[in-house]
HTML snippet that shows the backbone in 3Dmol.js (N, CA, C, O; Angstrom):
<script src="https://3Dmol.org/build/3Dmol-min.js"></script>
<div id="view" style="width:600px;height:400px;position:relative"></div>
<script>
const pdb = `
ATOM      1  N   UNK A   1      -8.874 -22.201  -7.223  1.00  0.00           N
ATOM      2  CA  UNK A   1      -7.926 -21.418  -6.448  1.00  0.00           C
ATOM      3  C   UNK A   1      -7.229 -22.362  -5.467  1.00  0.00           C
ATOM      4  O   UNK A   1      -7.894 -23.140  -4.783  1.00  0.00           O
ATOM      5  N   UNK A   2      -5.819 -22.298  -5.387  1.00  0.00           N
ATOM      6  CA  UNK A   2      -5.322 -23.312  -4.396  1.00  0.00           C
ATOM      7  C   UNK A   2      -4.892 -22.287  -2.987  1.00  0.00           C
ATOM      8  O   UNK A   2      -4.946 -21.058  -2.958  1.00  0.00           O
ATOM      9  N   UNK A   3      -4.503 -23.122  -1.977  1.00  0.00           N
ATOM     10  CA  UNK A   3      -4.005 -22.333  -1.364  1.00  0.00           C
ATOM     11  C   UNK A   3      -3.260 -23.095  -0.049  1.00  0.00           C
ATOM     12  O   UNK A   3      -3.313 -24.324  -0.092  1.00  0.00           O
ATOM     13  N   UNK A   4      -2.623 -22.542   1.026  1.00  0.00           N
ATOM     14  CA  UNK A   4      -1.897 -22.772   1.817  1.00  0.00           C
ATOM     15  C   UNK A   4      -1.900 -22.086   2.932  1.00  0.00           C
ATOM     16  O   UNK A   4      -2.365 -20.947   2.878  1.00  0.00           O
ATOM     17  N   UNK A   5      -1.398 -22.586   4.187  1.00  0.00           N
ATOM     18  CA  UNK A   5      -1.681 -21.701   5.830  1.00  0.00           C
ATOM     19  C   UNK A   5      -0.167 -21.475   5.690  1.00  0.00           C
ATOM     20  O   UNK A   5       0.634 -22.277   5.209  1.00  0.00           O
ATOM     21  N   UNK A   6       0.179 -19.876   6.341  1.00  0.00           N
ATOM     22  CA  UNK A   6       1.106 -19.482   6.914  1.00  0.00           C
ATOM     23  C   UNK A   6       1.284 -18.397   8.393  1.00  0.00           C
ATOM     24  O   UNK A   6       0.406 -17.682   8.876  1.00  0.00           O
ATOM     25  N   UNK A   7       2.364 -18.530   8.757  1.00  0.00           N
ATOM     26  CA  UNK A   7       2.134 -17.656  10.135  1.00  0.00           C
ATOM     27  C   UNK A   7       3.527 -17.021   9.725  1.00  0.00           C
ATOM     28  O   UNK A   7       4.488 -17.411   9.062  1.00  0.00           O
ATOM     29  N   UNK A   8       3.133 -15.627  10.565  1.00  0.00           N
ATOM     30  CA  UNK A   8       3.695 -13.643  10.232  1.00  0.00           C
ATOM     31  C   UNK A   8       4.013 -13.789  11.658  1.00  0.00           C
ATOM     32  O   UNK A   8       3.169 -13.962  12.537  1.00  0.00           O
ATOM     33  N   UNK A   9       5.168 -13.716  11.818  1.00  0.00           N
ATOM     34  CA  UNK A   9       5.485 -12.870  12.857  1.00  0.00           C
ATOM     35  C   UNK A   9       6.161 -11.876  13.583  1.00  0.00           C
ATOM     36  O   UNK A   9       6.325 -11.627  14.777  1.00  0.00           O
ATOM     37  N   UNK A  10       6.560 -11.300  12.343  1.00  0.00           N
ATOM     38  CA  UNK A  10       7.364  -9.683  12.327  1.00  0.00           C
ATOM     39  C   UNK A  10       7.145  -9.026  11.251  1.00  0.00           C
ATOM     40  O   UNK A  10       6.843  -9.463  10.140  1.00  0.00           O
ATOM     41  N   UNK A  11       7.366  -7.534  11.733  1.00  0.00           N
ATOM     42  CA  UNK A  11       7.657  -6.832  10.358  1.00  0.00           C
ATOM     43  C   UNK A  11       8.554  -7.025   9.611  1.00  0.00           C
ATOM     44  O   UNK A  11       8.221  -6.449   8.575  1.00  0.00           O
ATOM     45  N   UNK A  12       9.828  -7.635   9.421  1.00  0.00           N
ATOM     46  CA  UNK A  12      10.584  -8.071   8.276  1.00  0.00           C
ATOM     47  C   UNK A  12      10.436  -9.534   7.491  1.00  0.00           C
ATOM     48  O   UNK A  12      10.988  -9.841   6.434  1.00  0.00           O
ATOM     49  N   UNK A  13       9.154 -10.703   8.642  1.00  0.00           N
ATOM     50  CA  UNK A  13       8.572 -11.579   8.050  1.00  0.00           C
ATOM     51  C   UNK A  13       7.332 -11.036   7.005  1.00  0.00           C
ATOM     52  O   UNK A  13       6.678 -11.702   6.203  1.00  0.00           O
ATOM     53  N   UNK A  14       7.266  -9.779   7.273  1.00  0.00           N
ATOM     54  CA  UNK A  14       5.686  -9.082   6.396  1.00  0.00           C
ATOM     55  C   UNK A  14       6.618  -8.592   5.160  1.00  0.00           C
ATOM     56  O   UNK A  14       6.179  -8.705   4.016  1.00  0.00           O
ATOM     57  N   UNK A  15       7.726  -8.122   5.363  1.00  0.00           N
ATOM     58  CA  UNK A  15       8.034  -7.369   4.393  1.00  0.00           C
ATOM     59  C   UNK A  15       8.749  -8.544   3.241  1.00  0.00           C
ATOM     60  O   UNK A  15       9.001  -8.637   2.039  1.00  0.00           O
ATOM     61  N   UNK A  16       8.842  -9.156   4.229  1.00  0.00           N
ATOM     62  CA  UNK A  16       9.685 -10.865   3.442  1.00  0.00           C
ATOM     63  C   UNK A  16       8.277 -11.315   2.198  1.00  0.00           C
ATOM     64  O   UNK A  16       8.139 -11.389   0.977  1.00  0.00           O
ATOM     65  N   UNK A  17       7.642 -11.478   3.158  1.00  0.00           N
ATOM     66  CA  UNK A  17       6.548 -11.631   2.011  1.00  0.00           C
ATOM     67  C   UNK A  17       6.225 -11.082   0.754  1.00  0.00           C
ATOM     68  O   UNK A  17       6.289 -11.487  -0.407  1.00  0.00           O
ATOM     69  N   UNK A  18       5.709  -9.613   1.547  1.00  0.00           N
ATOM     70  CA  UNK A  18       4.868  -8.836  -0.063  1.00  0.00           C
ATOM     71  C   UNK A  18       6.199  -8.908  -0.891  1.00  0.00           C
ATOM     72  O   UNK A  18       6.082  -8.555  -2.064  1.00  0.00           O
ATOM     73  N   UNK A  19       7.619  -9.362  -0.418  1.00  0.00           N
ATOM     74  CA  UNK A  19       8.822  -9.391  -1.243  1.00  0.00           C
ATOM     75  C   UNK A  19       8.590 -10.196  -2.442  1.00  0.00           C
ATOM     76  O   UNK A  19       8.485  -9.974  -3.648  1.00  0.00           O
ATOM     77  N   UNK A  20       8.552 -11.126  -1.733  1.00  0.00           N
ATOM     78  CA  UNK A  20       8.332 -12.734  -2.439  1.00  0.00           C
ATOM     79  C   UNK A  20       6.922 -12.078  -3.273  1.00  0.00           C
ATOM     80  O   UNK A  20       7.108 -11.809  -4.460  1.00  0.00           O
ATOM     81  N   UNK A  21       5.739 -11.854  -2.784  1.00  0.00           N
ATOM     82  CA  UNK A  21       4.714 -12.132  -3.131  1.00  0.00           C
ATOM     83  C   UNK A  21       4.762 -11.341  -4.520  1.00  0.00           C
ATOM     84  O   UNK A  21       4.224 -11.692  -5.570  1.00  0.00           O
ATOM     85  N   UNK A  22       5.633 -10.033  -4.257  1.00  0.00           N
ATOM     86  CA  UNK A  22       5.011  -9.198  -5.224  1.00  0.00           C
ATOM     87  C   UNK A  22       5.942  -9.557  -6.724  1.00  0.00           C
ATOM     88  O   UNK A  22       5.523  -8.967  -7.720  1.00  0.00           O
ATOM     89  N   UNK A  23       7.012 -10.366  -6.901  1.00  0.00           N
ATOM     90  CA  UNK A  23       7.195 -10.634  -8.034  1.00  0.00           C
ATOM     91  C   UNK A  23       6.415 -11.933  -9.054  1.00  0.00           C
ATOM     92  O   UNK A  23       6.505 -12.188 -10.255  1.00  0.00           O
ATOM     93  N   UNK A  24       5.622 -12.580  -7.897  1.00  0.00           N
ATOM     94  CA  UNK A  24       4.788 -13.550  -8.292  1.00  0.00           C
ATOM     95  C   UNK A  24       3.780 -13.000  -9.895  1.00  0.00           C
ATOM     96  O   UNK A  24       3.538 -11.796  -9.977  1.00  0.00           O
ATOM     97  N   UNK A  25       3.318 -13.853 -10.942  1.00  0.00           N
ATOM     98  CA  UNK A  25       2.603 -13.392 -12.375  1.00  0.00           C
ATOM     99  C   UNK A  25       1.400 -13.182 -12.226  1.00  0.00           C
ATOM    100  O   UNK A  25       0.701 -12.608 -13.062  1.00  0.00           O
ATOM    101  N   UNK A  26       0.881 -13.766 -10.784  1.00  0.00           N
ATOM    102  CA  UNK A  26      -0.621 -14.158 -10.492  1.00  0.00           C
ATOM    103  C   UNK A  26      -0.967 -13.085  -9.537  1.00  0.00           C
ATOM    104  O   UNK A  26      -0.364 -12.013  -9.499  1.00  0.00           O
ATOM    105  N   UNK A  27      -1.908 -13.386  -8.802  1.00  0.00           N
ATOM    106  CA  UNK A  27      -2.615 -12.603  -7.554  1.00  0.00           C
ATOM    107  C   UNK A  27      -2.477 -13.231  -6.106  1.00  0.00           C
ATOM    108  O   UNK A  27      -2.737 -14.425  -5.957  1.00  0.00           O
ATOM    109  N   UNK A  28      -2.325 -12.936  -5.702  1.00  0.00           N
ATOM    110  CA  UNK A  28      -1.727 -13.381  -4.050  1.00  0.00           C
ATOM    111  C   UNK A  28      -2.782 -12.708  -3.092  1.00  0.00           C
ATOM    112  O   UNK A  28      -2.591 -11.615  -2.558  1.00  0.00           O
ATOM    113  N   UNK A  29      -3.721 -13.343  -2.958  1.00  0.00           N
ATOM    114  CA  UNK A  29      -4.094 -13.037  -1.986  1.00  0.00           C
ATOM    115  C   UNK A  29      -3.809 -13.793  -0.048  1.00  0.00           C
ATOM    116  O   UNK A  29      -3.224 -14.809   0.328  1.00  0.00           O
ATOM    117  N   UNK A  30      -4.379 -12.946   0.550  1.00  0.00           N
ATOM    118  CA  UNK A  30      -4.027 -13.014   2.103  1.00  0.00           C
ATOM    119  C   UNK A  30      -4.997 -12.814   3.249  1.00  0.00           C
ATOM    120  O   UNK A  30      -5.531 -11.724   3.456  1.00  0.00           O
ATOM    121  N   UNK A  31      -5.246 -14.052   4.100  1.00  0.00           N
ATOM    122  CA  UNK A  31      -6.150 -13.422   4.766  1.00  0.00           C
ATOM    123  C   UNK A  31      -6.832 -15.117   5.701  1.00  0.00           C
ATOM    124  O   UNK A  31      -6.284 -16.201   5.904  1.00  0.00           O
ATOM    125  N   UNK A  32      -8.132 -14.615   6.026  1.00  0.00           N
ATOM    126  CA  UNK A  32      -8.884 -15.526   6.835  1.00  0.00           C
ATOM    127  C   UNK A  32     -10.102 -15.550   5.353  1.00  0.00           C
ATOM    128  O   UNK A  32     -10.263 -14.983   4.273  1.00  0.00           O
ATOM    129  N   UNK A  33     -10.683 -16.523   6.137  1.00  0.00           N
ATOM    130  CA  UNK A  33     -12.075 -17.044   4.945  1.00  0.00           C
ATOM    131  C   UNK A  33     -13.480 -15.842   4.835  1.00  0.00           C
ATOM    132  O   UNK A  33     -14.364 -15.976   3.988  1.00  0.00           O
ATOM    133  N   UNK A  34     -13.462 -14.876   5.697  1.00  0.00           N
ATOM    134  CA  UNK A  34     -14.162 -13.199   5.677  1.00  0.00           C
ATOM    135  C   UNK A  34     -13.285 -12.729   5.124  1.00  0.00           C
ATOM    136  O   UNK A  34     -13.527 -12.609   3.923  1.00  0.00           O
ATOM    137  N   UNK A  35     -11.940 -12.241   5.539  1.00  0.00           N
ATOM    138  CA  UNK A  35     -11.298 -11.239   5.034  1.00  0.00           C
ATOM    139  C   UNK A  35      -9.872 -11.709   4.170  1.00  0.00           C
ATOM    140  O   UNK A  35      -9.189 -12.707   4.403  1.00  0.00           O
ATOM    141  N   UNK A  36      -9.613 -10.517   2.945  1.00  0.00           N
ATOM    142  CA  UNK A  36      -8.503 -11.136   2.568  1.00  0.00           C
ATOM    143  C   UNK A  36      -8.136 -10.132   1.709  1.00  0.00           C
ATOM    144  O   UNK A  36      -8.887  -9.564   0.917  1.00  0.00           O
ATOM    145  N   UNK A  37      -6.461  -9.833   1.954  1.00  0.00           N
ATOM    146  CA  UNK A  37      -6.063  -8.751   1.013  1.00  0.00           C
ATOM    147  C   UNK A  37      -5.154  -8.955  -0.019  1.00  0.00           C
ATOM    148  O   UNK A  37      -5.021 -10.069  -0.527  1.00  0.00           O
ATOM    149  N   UNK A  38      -4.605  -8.121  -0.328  1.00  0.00           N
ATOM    150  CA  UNK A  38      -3.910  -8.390  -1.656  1.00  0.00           C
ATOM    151  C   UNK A  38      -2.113  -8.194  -0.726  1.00  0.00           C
ATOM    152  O   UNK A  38      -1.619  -7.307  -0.030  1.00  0.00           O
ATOM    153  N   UNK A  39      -1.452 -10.073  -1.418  1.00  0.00           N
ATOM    154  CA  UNK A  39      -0.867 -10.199  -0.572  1.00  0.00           C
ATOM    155  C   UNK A  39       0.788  -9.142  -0.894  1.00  0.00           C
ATOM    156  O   UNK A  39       1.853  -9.175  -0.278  1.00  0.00           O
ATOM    157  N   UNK A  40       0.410  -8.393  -1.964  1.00  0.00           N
ATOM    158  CA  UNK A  40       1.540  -7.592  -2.776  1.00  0.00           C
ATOM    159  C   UNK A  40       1.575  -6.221  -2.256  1.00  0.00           C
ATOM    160  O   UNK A  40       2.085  -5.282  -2.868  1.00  0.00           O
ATOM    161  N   UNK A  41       0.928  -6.125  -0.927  1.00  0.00           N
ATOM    162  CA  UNK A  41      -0.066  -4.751  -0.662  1.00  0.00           C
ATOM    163  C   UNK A  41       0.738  -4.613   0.949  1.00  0.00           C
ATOM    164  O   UNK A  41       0.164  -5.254   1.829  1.00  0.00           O
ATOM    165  N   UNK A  42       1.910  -3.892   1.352  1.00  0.00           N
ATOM    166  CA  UNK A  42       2.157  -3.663   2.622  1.00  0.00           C
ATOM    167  C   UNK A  42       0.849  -3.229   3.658  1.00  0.00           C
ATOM    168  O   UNK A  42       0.463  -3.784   4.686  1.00  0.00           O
ATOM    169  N   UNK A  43       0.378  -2.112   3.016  1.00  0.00           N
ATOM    170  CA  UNK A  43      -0.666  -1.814   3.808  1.00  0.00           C
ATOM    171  C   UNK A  43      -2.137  -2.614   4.191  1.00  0.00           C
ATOM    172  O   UNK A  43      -2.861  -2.625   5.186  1.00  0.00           O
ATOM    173  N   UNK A  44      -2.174  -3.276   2.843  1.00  0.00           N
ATOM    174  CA  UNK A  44      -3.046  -4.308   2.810  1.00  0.00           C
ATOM    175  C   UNK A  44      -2.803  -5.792   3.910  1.00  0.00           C
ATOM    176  O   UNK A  44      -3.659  -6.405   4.549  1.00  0.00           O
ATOM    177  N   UNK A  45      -1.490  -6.010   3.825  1.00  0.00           N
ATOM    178  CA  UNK A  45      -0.682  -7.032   4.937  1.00  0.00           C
ATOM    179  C   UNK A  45      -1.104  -6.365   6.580  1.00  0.00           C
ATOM    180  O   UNK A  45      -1.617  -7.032   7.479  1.00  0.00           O
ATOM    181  N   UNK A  46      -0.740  -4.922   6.663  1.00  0.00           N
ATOM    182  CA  UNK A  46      -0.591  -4.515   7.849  1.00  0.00           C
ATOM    183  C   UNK A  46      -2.144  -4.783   8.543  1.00  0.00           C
ATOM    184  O   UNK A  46      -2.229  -5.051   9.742  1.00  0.00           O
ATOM    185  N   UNK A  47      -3.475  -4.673   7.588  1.00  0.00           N
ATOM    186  CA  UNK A  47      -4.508  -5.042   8.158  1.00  0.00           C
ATOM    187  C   UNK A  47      -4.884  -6.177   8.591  1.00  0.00           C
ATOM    188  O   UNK A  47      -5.861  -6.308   9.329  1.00  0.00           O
ATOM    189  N   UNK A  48      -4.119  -7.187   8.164  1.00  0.00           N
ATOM    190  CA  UNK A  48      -4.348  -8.892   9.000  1.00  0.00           C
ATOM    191  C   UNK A  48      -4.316  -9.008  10.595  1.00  0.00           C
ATOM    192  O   UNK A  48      -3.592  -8.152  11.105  1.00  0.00           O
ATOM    193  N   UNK A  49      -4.647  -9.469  11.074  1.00  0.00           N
ATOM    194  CA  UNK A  49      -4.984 -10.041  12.785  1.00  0.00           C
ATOM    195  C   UNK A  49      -3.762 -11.504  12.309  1.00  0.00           C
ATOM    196  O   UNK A  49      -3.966 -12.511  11.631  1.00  0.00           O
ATOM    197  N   UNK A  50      -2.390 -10.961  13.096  1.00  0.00           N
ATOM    198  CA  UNK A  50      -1.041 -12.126  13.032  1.00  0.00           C
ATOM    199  C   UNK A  50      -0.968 -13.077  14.157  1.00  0.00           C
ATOM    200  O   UNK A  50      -0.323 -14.084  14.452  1.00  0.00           O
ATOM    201  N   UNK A  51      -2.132 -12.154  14.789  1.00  0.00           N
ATOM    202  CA  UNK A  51      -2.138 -13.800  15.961  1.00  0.00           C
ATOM    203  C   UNK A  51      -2.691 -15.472  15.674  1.00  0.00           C
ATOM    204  O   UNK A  51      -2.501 -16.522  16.288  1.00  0.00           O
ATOM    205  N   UNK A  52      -3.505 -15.097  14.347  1.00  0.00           N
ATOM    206  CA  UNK A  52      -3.347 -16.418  13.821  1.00  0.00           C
ATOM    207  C   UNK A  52      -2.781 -16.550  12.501  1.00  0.00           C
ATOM    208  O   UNK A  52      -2.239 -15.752  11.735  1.00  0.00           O
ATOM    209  N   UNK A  53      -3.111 -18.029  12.435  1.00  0.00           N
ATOM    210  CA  UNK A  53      -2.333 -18.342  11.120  1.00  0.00           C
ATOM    211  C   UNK A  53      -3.381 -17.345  10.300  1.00  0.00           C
ATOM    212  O   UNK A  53      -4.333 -16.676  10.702  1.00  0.00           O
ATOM    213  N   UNK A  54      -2.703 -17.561   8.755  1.00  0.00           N
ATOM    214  CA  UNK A  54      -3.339 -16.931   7.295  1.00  0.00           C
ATOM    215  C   UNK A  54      -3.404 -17.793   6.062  1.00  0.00           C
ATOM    216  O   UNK A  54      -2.704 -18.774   5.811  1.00  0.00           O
ATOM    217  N   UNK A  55      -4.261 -17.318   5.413  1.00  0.00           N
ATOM    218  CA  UNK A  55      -4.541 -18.380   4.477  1.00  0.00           C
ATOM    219  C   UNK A  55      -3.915 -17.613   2.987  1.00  0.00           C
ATOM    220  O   UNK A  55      -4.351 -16.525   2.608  1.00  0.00           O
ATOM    221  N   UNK A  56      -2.979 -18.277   2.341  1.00  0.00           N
ATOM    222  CA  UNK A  56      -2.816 -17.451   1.652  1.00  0.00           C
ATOM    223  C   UNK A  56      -3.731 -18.258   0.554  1.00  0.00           C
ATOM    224  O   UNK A  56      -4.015 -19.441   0.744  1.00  0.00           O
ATOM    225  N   UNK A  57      -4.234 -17.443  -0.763  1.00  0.00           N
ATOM    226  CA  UNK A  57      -4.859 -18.161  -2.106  1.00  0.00           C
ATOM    227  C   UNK A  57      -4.383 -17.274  -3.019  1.00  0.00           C
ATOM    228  O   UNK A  57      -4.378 -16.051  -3.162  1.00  0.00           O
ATOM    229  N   UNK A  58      -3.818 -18.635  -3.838  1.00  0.00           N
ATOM    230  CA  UNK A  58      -3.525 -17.733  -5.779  1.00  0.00           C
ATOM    231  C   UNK A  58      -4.458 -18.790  -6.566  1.00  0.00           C
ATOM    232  O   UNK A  58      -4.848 -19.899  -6.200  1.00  0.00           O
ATOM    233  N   UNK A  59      -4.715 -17.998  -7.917  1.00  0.00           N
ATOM    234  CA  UNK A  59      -4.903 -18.714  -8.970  1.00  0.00           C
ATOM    235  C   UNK A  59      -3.590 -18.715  -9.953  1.00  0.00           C
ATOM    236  O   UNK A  59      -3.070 -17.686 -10.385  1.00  0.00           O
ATOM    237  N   UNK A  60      -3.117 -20.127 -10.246  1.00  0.00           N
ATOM    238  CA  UNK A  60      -2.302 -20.210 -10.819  1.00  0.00           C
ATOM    239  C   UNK A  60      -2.195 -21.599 -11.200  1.00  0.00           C
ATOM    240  O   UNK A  60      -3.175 -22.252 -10.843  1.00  0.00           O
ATOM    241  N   UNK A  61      -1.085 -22.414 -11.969  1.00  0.00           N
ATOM    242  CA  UNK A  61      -1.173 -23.663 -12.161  1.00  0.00           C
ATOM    243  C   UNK A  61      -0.545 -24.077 -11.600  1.00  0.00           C
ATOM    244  O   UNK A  61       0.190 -23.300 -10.990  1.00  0.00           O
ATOM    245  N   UNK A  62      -0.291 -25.946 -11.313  1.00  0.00           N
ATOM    246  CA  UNK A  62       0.476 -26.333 -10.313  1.00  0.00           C
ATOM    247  C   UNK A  62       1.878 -26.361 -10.250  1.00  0.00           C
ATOM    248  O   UNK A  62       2.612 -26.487  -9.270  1.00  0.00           O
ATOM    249  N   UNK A  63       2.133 -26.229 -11.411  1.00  0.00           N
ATOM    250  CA  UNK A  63       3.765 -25.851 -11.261  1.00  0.00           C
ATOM    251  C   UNK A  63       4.186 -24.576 -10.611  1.00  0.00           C
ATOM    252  O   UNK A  63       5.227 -24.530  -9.957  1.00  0.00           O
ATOM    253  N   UNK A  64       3.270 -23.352 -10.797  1.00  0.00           N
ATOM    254  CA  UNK A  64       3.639 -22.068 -10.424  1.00  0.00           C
ATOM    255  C   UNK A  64       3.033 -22.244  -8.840  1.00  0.00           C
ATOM    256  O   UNK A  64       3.096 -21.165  -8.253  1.00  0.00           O
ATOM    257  N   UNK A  65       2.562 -23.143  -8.151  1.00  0.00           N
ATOM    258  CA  UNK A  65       1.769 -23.053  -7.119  1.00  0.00           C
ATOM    259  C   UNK A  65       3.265 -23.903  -6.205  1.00  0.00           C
ATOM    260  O   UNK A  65       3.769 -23.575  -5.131  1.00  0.00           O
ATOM    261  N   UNK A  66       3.539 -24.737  -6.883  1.00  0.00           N
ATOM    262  CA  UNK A  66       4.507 -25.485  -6.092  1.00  0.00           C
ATOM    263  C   UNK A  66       6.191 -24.617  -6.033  1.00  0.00           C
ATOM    264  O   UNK A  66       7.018 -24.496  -5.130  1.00  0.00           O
ATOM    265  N   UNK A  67       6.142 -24.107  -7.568  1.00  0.00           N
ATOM    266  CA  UNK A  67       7.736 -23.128  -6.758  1.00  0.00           C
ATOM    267  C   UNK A  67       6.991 -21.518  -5.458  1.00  0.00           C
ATOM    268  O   UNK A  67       7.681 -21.112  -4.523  1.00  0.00           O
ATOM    269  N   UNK A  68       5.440 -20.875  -5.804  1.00  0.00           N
ATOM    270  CA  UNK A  68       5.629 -20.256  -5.180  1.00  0.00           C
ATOM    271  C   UNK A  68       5.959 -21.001  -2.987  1.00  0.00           C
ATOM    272  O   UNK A  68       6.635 -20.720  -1.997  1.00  0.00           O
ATOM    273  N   UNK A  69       4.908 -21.996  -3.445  1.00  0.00           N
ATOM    274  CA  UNK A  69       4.545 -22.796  -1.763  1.00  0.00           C
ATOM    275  C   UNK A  69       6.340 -22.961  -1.317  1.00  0.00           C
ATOM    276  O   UNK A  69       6.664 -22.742  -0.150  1.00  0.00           O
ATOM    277  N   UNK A  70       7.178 -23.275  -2.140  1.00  0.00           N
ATOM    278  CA  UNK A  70       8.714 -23.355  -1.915  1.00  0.00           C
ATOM    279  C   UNK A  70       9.541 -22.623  -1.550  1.00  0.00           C
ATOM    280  O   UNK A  70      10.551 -22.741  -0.856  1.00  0.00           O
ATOM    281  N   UNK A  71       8.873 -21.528  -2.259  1.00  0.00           N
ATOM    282  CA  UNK A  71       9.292 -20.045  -1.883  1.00  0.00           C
ATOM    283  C   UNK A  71       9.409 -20.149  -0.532  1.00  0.00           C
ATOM    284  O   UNK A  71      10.381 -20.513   0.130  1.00  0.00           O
ATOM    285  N   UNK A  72       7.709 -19.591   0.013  1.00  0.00           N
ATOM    286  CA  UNK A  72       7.271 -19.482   0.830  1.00  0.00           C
ATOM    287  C   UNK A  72       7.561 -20.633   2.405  1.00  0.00           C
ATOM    288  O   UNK A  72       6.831 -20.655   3.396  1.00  0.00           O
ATOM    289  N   UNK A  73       8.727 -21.409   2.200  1.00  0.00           N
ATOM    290  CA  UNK A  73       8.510 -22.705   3.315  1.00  0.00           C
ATOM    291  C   UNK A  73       9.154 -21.947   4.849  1.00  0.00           C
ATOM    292  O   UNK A  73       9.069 -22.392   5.994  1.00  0.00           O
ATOM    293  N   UNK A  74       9.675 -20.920   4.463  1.00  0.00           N
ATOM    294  CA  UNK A  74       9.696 -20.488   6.070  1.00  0.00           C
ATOM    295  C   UNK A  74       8.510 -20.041   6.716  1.00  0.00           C
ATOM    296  O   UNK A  74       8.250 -20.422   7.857  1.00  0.00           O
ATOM    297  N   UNK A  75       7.812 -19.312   6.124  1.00  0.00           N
ATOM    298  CA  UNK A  75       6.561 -18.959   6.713  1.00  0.00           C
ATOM    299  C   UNK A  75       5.361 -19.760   6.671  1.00  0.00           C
ATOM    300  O   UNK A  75       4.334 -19.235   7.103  1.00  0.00           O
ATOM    301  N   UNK A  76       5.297 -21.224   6.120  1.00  0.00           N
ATOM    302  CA  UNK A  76       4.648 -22.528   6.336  1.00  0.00           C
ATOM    303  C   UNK A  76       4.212 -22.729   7.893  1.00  0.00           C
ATOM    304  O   UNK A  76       4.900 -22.073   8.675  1.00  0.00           O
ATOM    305  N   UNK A  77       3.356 -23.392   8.379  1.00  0.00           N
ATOM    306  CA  UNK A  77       3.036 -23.730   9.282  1.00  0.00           C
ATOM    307  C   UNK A  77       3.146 -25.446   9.321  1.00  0.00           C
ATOM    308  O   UNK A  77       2.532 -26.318   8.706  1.00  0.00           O
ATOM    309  N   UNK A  78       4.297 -25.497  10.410  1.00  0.00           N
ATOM    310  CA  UNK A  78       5.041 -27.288  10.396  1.00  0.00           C
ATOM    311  C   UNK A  78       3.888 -28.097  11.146  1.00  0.00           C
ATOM    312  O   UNK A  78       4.005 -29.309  11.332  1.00  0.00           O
TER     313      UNK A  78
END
`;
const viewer = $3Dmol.createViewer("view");
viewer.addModel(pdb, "pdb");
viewer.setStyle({}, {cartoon: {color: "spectrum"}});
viewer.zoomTo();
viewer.render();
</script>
């Protein structure tokens, strides 16, 4: 499983996401290393603690890992 840190900090950065997330082929998950939801899941998003970063994890291969991480470079942590 690979994965990457990102930081949320609005509701149209949440909704930006499960956007992105949910046309993804794989599973997107979201979360801290206890908890983690399904990152295609508004309601599932709304349960994260956004005061810190998040970890997102897919299984996928590295080509599909590198356009989604590309996707994703606004909500990267610089």
């Amino acid at each position: 499983m690979k994965h990457f840190s990102i930081v949320i900090r609005s509701f149209s950065e949440i909704q930006a996401f499960v956007e992105m997330a949910t046309v993804q082929p794989f599973e997107v998950l979201v979360g801290s290393d206890t908890h983690r939801v399904n990152g295609k899941s508004f309601i599932g998003m709304f349960s994260l603690d956004f005061r810190h970063p998040l970890q997102v994890h897919v299984n996928c291969d590295d080509a599909a890992f590198a356009r989604f991480r590309k996707e994703a470079t606004r909500f990267l942590i610089a």
